[in-house]
N, C-alpha and C positions, 0 to 999 in steps of 0.2 A: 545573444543567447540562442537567438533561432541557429545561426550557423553549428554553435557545440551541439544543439540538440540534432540537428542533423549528423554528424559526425556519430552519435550512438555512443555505446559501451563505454569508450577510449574517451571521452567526454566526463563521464558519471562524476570520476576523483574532481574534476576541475569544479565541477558544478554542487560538489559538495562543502569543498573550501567555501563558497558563496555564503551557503546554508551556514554553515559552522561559525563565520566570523559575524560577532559584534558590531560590527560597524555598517553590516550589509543592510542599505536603506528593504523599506516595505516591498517598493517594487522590484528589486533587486532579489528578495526572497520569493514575491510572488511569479518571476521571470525563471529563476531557477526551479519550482516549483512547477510549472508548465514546463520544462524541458525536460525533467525527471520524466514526467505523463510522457511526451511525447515520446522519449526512447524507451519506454515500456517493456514490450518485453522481448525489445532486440538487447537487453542486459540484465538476462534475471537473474544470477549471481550476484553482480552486484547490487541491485536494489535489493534483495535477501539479507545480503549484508546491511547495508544501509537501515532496513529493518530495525536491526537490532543494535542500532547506534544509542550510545550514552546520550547524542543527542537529541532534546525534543525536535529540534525543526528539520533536522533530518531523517528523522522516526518519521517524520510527520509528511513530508514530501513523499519519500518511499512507500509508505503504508496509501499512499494517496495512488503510487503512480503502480501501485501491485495489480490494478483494476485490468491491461491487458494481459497480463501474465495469465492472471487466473482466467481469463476468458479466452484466450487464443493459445495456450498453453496447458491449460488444465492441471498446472502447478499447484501440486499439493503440499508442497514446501509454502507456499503463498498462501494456500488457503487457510494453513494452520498459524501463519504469519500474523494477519486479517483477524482471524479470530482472538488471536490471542493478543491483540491490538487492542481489542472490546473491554479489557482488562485494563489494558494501561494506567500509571500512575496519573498520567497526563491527561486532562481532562479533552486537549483541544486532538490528543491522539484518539481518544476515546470516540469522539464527536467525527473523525475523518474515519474511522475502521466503520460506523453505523451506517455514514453516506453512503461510503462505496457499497457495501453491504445491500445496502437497498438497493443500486442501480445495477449490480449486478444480476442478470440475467440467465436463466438456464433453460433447456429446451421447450420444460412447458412455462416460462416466464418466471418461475416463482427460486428469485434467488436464495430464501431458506432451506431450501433441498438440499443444494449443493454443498450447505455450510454443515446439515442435520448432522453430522458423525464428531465435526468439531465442536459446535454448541454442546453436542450430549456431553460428550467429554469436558468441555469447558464448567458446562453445572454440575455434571457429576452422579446423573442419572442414568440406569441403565436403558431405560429407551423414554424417549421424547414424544410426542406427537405433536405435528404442527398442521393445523389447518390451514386447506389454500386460501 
């Protein structure tokens, strides 16, 4: 798995079969799941995609491995991705959009900032405030 994840972008498809099939043991999802992270955001198309899979465990790798995208990229396409994660059907999607959410990072540390324009939008309020 290290090698694919080295390989990058042209990688993503094979490493998603992984994710997709039934039969792929724990370590096998948790392997492909660290290779997602690792190719980050030398393939933000396709994890964008991958976002939006039918799939939970590939919703769920993706949504996990969007964390350089949005941070060395400043993909807004990601960020709305992320947010809109917080929503999911899926509880364990739910639980990985929060993590990264917190470890997310912005100039003065506080990674709520960065998300304020999609949270307000996500509740539905015209303006939010969030204390540091």
């Amino acid at each position: 798995m290290g090698a694919m994840a080295a390989i990058g972008a042209e990688a993503v498809s094979e490493i998603l079969v992984i994710l997709e099939n039934p039969k792929s043991s724990e370590m096998q999802i948790g392997l492909a799941n660290w290779a997602l992270a690792f190719i980050g955001d030398r393939a933000p198309d396709a994890l964008r995609e991958a976002a939006c899979s039918d799939n939970n465990r590939i919703r769920k790798a993706a949504i996990s491995a969007l964390g350089s995208q949005i941070q060395s990229l400043n993909d807004d396409q990601a960020k709305e991705l992320l947010t809109n994660a917080l929503g999911d059907t899926c509880s364990e999607i739910r639980a990985e959009a929060a993590t990264l959410l917190g470890k997310l990072k912005t100039l003065n540390g506080r990674s709520h900032y960065l998300f304020q324009p999609y949270l307000t939008l996500m509740i539905g309020y015209e303006k939010i405030v969030l204390s540091p």
